[in-house]
VEXDREN-2710 file (C-alpha; in Angstrom, 1 decimal):
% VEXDREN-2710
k/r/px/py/pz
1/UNK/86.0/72.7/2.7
2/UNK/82.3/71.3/2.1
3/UNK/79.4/73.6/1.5
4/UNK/75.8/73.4/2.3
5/UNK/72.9/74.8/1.2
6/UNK/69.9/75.6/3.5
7/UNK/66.6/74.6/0.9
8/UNK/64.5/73.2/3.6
9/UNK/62.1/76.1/4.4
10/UNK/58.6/76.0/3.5
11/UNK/58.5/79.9/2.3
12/UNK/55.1/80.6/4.2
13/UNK/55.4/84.0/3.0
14/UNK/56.3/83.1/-0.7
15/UNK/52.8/81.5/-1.2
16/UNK/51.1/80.4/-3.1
17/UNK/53.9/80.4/-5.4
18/UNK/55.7/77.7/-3.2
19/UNK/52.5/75.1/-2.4
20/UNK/54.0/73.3/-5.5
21/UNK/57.7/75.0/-6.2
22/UNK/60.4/74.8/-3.2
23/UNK/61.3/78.2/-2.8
24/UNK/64.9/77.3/-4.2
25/UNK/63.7/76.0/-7.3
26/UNK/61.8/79.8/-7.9
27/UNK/63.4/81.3/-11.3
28/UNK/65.1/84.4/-11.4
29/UNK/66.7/85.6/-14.5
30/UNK/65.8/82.1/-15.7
31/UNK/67.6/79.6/-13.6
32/UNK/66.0/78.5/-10.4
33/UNK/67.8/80.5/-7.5
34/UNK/70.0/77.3/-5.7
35/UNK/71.1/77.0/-9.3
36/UNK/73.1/80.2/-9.4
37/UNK/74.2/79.1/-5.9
38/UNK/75.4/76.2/-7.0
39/UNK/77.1/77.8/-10.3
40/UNK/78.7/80.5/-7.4
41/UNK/79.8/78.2/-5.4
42/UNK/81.4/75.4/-7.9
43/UNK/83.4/78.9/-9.5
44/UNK/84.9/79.5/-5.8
45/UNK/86.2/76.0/-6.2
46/UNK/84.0/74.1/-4.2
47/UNK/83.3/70.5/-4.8
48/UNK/81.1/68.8/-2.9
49/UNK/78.1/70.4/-1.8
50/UNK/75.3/69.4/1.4
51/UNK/71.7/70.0/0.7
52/UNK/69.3/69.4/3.0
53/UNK/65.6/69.4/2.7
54/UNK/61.4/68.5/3.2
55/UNK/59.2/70.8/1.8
56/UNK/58.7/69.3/-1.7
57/UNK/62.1/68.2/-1.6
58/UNK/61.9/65.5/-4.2
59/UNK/61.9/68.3/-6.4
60/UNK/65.4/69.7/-5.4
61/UNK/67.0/66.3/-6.0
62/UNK/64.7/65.8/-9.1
63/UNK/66.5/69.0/-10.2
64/UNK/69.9/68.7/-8.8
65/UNK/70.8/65.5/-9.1
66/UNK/74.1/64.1/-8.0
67/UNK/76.0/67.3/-9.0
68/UNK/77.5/66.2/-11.9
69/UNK/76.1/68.4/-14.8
70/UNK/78.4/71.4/-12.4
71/UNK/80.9/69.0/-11.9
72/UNK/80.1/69.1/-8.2
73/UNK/78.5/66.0/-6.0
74/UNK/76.2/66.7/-3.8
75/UNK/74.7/65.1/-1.1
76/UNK/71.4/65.0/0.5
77/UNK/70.3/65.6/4.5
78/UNK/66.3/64.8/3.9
79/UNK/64.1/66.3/6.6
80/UNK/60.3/64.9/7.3
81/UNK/59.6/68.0/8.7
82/UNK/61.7/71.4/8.9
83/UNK/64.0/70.8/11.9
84/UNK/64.9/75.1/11.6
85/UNK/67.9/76.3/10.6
86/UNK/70.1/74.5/13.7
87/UNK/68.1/71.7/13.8
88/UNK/68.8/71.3/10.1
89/UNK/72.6/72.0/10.3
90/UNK/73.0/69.7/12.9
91/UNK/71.4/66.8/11.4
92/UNK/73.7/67.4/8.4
93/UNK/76.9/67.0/10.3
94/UNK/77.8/63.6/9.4
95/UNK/78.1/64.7/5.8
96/UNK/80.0/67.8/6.1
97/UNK/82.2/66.2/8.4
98/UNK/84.8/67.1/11.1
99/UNK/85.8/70.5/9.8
100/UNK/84.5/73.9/9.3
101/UNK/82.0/73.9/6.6
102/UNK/80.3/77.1/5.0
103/UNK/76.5/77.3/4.8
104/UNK/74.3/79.4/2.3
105/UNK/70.6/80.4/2.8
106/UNK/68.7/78.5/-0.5
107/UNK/66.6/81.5/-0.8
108/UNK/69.4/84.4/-1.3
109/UNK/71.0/86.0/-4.5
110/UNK/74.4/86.8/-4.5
111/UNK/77.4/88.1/-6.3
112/UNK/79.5/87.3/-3.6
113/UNK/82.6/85.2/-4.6
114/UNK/83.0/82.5/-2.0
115/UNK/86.5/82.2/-2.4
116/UNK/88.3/83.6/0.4
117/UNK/86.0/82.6/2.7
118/UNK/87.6/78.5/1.6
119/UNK/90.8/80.1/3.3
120/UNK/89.6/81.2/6.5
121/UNK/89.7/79.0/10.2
122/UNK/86.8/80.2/12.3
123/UNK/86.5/80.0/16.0
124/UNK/82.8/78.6/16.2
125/UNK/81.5/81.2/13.1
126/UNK/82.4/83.6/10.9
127/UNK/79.3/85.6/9.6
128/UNK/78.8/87.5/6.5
129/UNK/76.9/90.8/7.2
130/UNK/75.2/93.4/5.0
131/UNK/73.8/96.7/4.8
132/UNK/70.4/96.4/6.7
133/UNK/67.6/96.2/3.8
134/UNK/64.3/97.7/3.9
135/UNK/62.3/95.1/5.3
136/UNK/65.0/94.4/7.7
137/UNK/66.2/97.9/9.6
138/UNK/66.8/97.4/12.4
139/UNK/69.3/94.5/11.8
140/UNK/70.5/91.8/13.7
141/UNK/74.0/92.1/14.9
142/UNK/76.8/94.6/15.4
143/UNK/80.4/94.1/14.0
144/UNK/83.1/95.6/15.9
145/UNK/86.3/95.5/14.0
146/UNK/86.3/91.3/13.5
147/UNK/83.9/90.1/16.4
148/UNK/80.3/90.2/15.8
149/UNK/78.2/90.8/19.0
150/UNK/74.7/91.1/20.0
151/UNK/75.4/94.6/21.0
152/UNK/73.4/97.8/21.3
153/UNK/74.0/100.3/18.8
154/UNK/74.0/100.1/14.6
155/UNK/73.7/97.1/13.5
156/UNK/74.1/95.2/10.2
157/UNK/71.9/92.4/9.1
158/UNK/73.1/88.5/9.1
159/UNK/72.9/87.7/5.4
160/UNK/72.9/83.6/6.0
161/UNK/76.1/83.2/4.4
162/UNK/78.5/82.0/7.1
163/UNK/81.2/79.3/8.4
164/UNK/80.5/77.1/11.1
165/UNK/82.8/75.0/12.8
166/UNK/81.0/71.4/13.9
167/UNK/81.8/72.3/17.7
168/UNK/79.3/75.3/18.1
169/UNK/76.2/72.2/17.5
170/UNK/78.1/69.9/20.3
171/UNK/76.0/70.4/22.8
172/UNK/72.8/70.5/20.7
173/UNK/70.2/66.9/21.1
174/UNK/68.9/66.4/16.9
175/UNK/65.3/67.5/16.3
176/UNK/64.6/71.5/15.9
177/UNK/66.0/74.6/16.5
178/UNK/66.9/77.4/16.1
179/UNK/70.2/79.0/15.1
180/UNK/70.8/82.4/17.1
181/UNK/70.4/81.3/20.2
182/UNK/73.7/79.1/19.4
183/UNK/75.1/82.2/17.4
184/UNK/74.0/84.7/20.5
185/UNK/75.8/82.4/23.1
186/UNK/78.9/82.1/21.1
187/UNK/79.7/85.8/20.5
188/UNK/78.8/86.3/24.8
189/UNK/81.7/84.1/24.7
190/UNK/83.6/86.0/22.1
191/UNK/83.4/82.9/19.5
192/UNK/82.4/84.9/16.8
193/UNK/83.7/87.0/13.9
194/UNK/82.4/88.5/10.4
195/UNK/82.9/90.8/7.7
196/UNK/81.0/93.2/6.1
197/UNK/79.7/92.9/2.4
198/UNK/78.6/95.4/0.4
199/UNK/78.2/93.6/-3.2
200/UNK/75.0/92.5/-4.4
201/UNK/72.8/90.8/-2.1
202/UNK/68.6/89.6/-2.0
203/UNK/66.7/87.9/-0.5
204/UNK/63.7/86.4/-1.6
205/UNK/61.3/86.2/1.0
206/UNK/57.9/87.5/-1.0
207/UNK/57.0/87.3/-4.0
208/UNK/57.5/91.3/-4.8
209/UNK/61.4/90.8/-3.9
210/UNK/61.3/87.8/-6.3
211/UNK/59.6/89.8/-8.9
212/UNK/62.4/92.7/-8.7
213/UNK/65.5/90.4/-8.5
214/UNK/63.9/88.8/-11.4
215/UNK/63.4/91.9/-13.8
216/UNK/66.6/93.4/-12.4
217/UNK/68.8/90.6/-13.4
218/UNK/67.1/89.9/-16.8
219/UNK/68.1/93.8/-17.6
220/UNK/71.6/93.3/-16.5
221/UNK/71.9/90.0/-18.6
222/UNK/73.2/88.6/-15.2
223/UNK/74.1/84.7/-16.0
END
C-alpha cells in the first residue's frame, strides 16, 4: 500500500507564518511537521510515499528529497494552483496506482501507528475519526458501529487520515474539488466505514495550535 501526503494547502489562516514556509515545513518540537509524518509513516512500514503540492512547493521537495535519508521514495504530484483536497487526490492517481492507498492531512500531528490500517480492504473509504476538538464541535460525521454516515445526532470529527480506494474519484473530470461531496455520496450509498481514535491528535490550523503542539511536545521530549 502507497501513502500520500496532502501538503498542498496554502494555510490562509496560518499567516503570515506560511507567506514564506509551506505549512508542512512549520517546526514542532524541532522537525518540520510532514517530517514526523514521514518518520510515522516509514515505522508502519510504508515505502513509498505521494506528495503533492503548489504553495511554495519547491520547498517540500527542497526538504524531502527523493525519500532516501528515511529509506522511503517519494514521489511528487505538483499542483500550479491548489486543485482542493479531491481535485488533488485525483490528480495523484497515476502514482498511487490501482489499489487502495491511504492519505494523510500535511498539517496534522499524530501518534497514531499506521500499521493496521496497511491491512485493511476498504469499500470506497475508511475514515479515521476523533473526538470533536474545540474549534471543531459540532463535528462532521457520525459512526455507527463500522459505517460512517452523514447522520443527525453526535458526531465525531474527520481527522484527514483515511483510505481511499481509486474508484470513489471515477467519475470525477481533473481540476478542483472538493472531497465530501464524494465522501457524503458514498456513505448515502453505504460505501463507507471508520474507526474511532482516541490517541493523540492536532491539527495545526493557527498559529496558537502550532504554538501549543510545539511547547507540548518539547516537554514531553516527543521525537
Amino acid at each position: 500500500m502507497k501513502a500520500m501526503i496532502l501538503a498542498a494547502g496554502r494555510g490562509e489562516r496560518m499567516r503570515p507564518l506560511t507567506d514564506y514556509t509551506p505549512k508542512p515545513l512549520l517546526a514542532v518540537g524541532g522537525k518540520p511537521l510532514i517530517e514526523h509524518l514521514i518518520e510515522r509513516l516509514v515505522a508502519a512500514g510504508f515505502s513509498e510515499l505521494v506528495i503533492n503540492h503548489a504553495h511554495l512547493g519547491d520547498q517540500i521537495e527542497a526538504f524531502v528529497g527523493d525519500g532516501a535519508r528515511w529509506g522511503v521514495h517519494v514521489r511528487y504530484s505538483c499542483e500550479e494552483r491548489a486543485l482542493e483536497t479531491g481535485g488533488g487526490i485525483q490528480r495523484a492517481l497515476p502514482l498511487v496506482g490501482p489499489r487502495p492507498f491511504l492519505v494523510v492531512n500535511g498539517d496534522i500531528w499524530t501518534d497514531m501507528d499506521f500499521a493496521p490500517l496497511r491491512r485493511r480492504s476498504p469499500r470506497l473509504a475508511h475514515l479515521i475519526l476523533v473526538e470533536n476538538p474545540p474549534h471543531h464541535p459540532r463535528g462532521d460525521f457520525a459512526l455507527h458501529g463500522a459505517r460512517v454516515l452523514d447522520a443527525d445526532g453526535p458526531r465525531l470529527t474527520f481527522s484527514g487520515i483515511a483510505l481511499y480506494h481509486p474508484d470513489l474519484f471515477a467519475d470525477c473530470r481533473p481540476g478542483a474539488f472538493p472531497l465530501a461531496p464524494l465522501l457524503r455520496q458514498a456513505m448515502a450509498e453505504g460505501q463507507v466505514t471508520g474507526e474511532r481514535f482516541d490517541g493523540h491528535w492536532f491539527d495545526v490550523g493557527t498559529p496558537e495550535r502550532l504554538q501549543v503542539l510545539d511547547q507540548m511536545l518539547k516537554a514531553e521530549g516527543v521525537p
